[in-house]
C-alpha positions in Angstrom: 116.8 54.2 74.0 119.6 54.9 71.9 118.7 53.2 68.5 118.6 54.2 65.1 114.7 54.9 65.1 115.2 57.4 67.4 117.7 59.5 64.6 115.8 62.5 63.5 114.5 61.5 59.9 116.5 65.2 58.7 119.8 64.0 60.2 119.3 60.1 58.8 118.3 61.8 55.1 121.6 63.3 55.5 123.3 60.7 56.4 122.3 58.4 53.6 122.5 61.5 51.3 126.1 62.0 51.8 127.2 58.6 52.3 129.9 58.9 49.4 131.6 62.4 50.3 134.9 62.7 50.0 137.9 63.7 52.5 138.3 67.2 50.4 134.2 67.5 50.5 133.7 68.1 54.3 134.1 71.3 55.7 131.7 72.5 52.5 129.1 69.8 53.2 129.2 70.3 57.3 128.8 74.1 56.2 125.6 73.6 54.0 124.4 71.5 57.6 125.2 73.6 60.3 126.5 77.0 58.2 128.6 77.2 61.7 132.0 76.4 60.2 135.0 78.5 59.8 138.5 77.9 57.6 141.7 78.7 58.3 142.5 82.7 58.3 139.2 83.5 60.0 139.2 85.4 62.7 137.2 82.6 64.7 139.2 80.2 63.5 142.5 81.3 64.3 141.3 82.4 67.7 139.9 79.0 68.4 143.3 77.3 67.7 145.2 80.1 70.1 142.8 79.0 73.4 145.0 75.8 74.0 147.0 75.5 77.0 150.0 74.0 74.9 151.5 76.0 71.9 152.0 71.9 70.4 148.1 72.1 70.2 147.7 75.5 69.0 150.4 74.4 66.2 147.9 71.7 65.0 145.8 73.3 62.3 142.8 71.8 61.1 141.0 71.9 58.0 138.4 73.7 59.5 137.0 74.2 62.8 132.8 73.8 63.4 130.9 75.7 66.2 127.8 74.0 66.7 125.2 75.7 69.3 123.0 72.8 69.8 122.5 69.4 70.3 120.6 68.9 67.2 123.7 70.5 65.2 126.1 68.1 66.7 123.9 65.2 65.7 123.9 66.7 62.3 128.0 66.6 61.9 127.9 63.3 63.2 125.7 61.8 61.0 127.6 63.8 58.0 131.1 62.2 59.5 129.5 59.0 59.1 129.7 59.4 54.8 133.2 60.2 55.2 136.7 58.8 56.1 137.8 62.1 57.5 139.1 62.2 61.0 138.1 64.8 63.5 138.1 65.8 67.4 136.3 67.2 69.8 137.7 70.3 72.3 136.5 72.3 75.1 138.7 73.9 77.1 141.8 72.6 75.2 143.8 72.2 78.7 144.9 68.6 78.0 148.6 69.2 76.0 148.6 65.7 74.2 148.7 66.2 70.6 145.5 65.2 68.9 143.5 64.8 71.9 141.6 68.2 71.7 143.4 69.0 68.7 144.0 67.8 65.2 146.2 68.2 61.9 144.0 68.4 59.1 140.2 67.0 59.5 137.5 69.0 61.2 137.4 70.2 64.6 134.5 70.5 66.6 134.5 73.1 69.2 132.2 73.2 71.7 132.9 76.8 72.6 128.9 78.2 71.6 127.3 75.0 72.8 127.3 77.0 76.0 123.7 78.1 76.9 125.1 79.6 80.3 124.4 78.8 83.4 120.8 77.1 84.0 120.2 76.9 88.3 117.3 75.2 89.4 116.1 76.1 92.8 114.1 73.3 93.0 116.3 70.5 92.3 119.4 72.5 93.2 120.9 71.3 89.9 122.6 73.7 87.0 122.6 72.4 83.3 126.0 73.8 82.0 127.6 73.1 78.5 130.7 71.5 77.3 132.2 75.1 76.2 132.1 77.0 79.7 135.4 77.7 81.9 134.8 76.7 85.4 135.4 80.6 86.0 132.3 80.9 83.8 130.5 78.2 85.3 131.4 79.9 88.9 130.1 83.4 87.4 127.0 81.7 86.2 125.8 81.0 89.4 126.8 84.1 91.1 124.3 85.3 94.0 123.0 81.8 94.3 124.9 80.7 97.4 126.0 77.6 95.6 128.9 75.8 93.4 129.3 72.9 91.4 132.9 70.2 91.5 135.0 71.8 89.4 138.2 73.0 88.4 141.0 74.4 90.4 141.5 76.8 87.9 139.4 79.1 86.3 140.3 78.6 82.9 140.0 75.1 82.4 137.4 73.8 80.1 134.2 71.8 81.6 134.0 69.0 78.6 137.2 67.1 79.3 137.3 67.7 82.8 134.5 66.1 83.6 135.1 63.2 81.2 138.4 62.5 82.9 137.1 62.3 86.1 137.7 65.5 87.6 140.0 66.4 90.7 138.5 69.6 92.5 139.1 71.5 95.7 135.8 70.4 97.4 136.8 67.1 96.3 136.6 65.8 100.0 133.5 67.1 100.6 131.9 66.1 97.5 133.8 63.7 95.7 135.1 63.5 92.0 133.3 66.7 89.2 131.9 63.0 87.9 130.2 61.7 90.7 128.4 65.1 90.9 126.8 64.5 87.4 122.9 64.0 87.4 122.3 63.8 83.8 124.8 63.5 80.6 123.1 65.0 77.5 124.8 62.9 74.8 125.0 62.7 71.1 126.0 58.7 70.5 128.0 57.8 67.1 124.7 57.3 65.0 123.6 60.2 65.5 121.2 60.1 68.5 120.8 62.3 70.9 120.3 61.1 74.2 120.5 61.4 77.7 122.4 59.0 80.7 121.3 59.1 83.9 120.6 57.2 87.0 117.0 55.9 85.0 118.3 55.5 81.4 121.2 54.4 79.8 122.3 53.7 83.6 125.3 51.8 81.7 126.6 54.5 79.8 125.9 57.3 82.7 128.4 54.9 84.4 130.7 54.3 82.0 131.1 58.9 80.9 132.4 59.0 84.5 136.3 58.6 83.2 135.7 57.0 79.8 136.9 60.1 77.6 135.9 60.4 74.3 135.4 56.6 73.7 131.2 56.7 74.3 129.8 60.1 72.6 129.9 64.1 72.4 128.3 65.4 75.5 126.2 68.5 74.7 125.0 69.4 78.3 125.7 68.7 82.1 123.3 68.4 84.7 125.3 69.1 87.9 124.4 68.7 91.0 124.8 72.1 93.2 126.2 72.2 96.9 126.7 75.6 99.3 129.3 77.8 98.9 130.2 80.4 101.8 129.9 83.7 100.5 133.3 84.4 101.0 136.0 81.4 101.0 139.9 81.7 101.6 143.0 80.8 99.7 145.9 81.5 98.2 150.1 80.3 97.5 152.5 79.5 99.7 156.1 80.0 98.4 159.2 78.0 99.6 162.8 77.6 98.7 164.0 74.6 97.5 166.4 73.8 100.8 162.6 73.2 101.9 162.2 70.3 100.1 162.4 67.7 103.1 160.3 69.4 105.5 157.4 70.0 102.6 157.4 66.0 101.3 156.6 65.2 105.0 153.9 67.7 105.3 152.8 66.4 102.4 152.9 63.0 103.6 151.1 63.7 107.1 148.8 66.2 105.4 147.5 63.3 103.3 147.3 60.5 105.9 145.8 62.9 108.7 143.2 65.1 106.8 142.2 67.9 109.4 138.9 69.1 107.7 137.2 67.9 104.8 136.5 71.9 103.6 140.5 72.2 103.2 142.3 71.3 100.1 146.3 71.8 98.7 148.4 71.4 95.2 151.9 71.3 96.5 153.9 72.0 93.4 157.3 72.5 92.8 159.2 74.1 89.6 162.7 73.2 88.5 164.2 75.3 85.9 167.7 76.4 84.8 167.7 79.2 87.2 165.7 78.0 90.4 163.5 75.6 92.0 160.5 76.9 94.2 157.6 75.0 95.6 154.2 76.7 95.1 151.8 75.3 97.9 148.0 76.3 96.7 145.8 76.3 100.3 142.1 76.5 100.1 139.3 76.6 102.6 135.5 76.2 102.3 135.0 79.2 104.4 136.0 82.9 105.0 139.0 81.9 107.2 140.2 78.3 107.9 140.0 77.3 111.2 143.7 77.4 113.6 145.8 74.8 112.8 144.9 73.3 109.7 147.7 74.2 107.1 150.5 74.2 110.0 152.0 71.6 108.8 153.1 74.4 105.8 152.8 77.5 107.6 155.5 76.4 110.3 157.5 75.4 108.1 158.0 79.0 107.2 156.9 80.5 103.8 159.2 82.8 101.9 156.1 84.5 100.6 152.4 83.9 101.5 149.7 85.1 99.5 146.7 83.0 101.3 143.7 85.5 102.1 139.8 85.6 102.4 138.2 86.1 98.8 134.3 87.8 97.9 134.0 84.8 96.1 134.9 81.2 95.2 135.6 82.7 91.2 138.0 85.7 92.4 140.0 82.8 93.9 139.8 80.7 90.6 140.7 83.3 88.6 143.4 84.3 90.6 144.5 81.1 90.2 144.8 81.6 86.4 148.0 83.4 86.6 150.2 80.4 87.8 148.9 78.5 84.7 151.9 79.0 82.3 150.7 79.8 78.7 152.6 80.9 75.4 154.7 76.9 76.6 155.1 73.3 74.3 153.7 71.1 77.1 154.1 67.3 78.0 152.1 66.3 81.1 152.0 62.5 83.0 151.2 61.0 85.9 151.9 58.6 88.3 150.1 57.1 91.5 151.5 55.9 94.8 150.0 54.3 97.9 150.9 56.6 100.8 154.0 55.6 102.4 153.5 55.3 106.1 155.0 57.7 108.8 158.0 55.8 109.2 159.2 55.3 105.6 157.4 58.4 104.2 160.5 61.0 104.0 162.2 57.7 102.2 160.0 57.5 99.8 158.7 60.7 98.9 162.1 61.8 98.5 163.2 59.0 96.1 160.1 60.1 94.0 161.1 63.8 93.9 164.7 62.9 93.5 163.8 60.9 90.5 161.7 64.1 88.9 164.6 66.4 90.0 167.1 63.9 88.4 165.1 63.5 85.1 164.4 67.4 84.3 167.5 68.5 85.2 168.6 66.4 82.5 167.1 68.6 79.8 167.1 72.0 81.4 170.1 73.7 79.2 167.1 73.4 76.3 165.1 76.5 75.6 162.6 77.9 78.1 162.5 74.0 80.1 160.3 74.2 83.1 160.0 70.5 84.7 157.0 70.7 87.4 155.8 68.0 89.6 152.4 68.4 91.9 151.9 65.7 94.5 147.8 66.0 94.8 146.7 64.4 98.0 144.0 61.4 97.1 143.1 60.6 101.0 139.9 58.1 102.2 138.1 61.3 102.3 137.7 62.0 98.6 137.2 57.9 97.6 134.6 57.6 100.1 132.8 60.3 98.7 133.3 59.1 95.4 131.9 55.5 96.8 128.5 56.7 98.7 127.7 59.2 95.7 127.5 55.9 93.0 131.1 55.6 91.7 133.4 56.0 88.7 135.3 54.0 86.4 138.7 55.2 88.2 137.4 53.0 91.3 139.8 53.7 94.1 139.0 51.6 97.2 138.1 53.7 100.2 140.7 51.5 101.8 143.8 53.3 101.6 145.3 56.7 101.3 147.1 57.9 97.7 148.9 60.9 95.8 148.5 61.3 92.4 151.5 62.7 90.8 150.9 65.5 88.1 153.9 65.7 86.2 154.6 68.4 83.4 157.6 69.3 81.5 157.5 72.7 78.8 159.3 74.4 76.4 159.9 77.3 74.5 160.9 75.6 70.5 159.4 73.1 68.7 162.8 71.4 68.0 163.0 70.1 71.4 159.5 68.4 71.0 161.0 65.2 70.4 163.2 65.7 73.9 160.6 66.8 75.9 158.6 63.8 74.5 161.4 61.3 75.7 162.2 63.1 79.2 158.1 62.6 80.5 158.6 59.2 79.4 161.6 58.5 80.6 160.1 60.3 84.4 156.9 58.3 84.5 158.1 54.9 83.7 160.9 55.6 86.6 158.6 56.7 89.2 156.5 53.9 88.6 159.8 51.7 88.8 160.3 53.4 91.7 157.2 52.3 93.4 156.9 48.8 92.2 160.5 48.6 94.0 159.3 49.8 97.0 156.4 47.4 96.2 158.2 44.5 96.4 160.3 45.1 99.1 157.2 45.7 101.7 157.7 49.4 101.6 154.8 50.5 100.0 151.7 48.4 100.1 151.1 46.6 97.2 147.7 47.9 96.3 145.3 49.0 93.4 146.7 51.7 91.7 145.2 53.7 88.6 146.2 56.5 86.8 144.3 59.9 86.8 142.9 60.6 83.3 143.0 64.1 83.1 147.2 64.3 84.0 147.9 61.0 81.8 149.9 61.3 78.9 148.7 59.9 75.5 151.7 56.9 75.8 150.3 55.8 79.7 148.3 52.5 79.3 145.2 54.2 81.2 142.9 51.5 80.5 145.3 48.6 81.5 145.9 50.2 85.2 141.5 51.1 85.9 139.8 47.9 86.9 136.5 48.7 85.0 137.7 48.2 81.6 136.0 45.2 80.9 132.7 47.0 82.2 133.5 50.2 79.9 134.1 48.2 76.5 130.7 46.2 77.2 129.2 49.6 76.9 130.9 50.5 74.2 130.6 47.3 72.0 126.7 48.4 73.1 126.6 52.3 71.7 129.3 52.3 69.3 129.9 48.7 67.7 131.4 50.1 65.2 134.1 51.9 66.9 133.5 54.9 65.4 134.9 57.1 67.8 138.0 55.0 68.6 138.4 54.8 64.7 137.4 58.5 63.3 138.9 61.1 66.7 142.8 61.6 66.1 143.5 61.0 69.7 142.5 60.2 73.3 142.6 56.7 75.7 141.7 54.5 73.2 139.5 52.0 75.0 140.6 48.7 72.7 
């Protein structure tokens, strides 16, 4: 249950106690709770705000920034909150670029960094209990010499907390399904205070509704993941091609996508446009020491400028070598964008238009400092809904019906200045590519199908709960843990659920 009653008495004394605080009072009250918090100059404080992804985020300086190690400490800044008008927000990993979502201008920050714990494996249940302030590189190292692996990121360095709220897009994605649907229990601490868990026995609603509902339902304070094997040594790598490539690589795309050879392979084609060049990036991964002949050909015939793919000791030597393609010190603004697969007759059409359109739109702001515009097509096959189906669902929904690709698009830069032009060129590329597709729509090129849009790449602007089909489900839960919109009221950012 997830009532009031439930509130330790300690935490609802000091919720009643401070129930008249002012904005100025709270980093001195949430101190004398929790004597976790740090103020501006600190060394933990400053460090906190320099472990974002974007430099916009790391810009963002709060009033004061609160690591709590427990449950029981979270529940305790909640209930404080409660006496206060004072906004605040919640970060993990702080990966996600849009201003506000992980970060915040003033307010408090909670940073989940120390509610960490490590990594708990059961043998038993084959299950780890992980917390929101773990890497997936950490995660990985956690469960080192156990022969298994949890859905996670494709990079090391990305946090666990947001990820996993968002849905989560992994490499054993078609083997296993979203990080989400691999989510036995959610440790949760709801907006009165109560800490409680979700699961496939209680709260059955709200276990539902975490799986790509953000921020909008509670803090989660722990993650019981379900475990799956891992070969002892898997393979991997990048796969570097000119631009003059382009053609050849949107139809291996396209054909990679529509004829998935094994569900233990996985690939991020990316390409980077800058002032200078343009260079695809192809990541390749295999479940397995080496994959088997013929699986990446579609890329490898094509011929690689440089190829980097090899056999790894371990699934978290490949995610960390991942790392170093992941751009820091850069102002990021990230979208996103999902098509139906074009079929094999219109598919070098189409998928041209849509890179011709990301080409068209970057190149258009290029001559500003440090631009790099980047666009990933991420294959979303019958495999990985399927999966996503059989293991209980999520509130993204895709039908196991057709084939997609998700669109990850980012565009970075160096100065703050050209904030407000990067702003209005990711803007300007996501509302044309979905043009783009509603054209093809409505001529009978592209089936005119469901299509959401993938939390995790979305920027703050995208209308991410008028594209899922589940809203209506999601704000009944809501309306039944939080009907007084505290989080949609009190957080200074995130997919407001309305």
């Amino acid at each position: 249950m997830y009532t009031l009653k439930n509130l330790p008495r300690a935490v609802a004394l000091s919720a009643f106690a401070f129930s008249t605080l002012s904005s100025a009072d709270i980093c001195s009250t949430v101190q004398t709770e929790t004597n976790a918090v740090q103020e501006p100059l600190s060394i933990a404080y400053e460090s906190e705000l320099q472990d974002y992804w974007s430099e916009a985020c790391s810009a963002l300086r709060p009033t004061c920034i609160v690591f709590p190690t427990s449950a029981e400490e979270v529940s305790e800044i909640i209930a404080t909150l409660q006496g206060t008008d004072d906004l605040f927000q919640i970060k993990s990993g702080g990966h996600m670029p849009n201003n506000g979502f992980s970060s915040i201008q003033g307010g408090l920050l909670i940073a989940t960094k120390n509610l960490n714990n490590g990594v708990a494996y059961d043998a038993e249940t084959q299950t780890a209990k992980i917390g929101p302030g773990l890497t997936w590189s950490e995660t990985q190292d956690g469960l080192a010499g156990t022969g298994r692996t949890v859905v996670g990121g494709r990079l090391g360095g990305v946090g666990v907390g947001g990820y996993i709220l968002g849905c989560g897009l992994s490499f054993l994605s078609s083997q296993y399904g979203w990080a989400a649907n691999n989510v036995v229990d959610f440790e949760v601490v709801l907006a009165n205070g109560t800490i409680t868990h979700a699961n496939n026995s209680t709260n059955t609603d709200l276990f539902a509704a975490l799986k790509g509902g953000g921020n909008n339902f509670g803090i989660v304070t722990q993650y019981t993941l379900q475990t799956h094997p891992i070969s002892d040594q898997v393979w991997g790598g990048v796969l570097t091609f000119s631009y003059d490539k382009s053609s050849q690589l949107l139809q291996a795309i396209r054909d990679f996508t529509e004829y998935y050879p094994d569900d233990k392979a996985a690939i991020i084609p990316t390409c980077e446009h800058t002032a200078l060049f343009t260079e695809w990036f192809v990541f390749v991964f295999y479940d397995g020491p080496t994959p088997p002949d013929g699986i990446f050909n579609n890329f490898t015939d094509i011929g690689a400028d440089l190829n980097t793919a090899q056999t790894w000791d371990s699934y978290y030597d490949l995610l960390q070598d991942n790392d170093n393609y992941d751009l820091h010190g850069q102002r990021y603004a990230i979208a996103t964008e999902t098509t139906p697969l074009p079929n094999a007759t219109v598919g070098v059409e189409v998928m041209t238009a849509l890179f011709e359109t990301f080409y068209n739109t970057t190149s258009e702001v290029l001559l500003d400092t440090g631009v790099i515009g980047t666009i990933a097509f991420q294959p979303m096959p019958r495999t990985i809904t399927s999966k996503a189906i059989a293991l209980g669902g999520d509130l993204l929904s895709f039908p196991d019906t057709n084939d997609y690709i998700i669109m990850e698009l980012d565009i970075s830069h160096s100065l703050a200045s050209d904030d407000d032009t990067t702003e209005a060129a990711i803007q300007q590329l996501y509302t044309a590519l979905d043009n783009h597709i509603q054209n093809f729509i409505a001529e009978g090129v592209l089936p005119d199908v469901y299509r959401p849009l993938f939390m995790n790449d979305a920027h703050g602007t995208q209308d991410y709960w008028g594209r899922i089909s589940t809203a209506d489900e999601a704000r009944t839960v809501r309306e039944k843990y939080d009907p007084e919109l505290f989080w949609q009221k009190r957080t200074s950012g995130g997919f407001r659920l309305g």
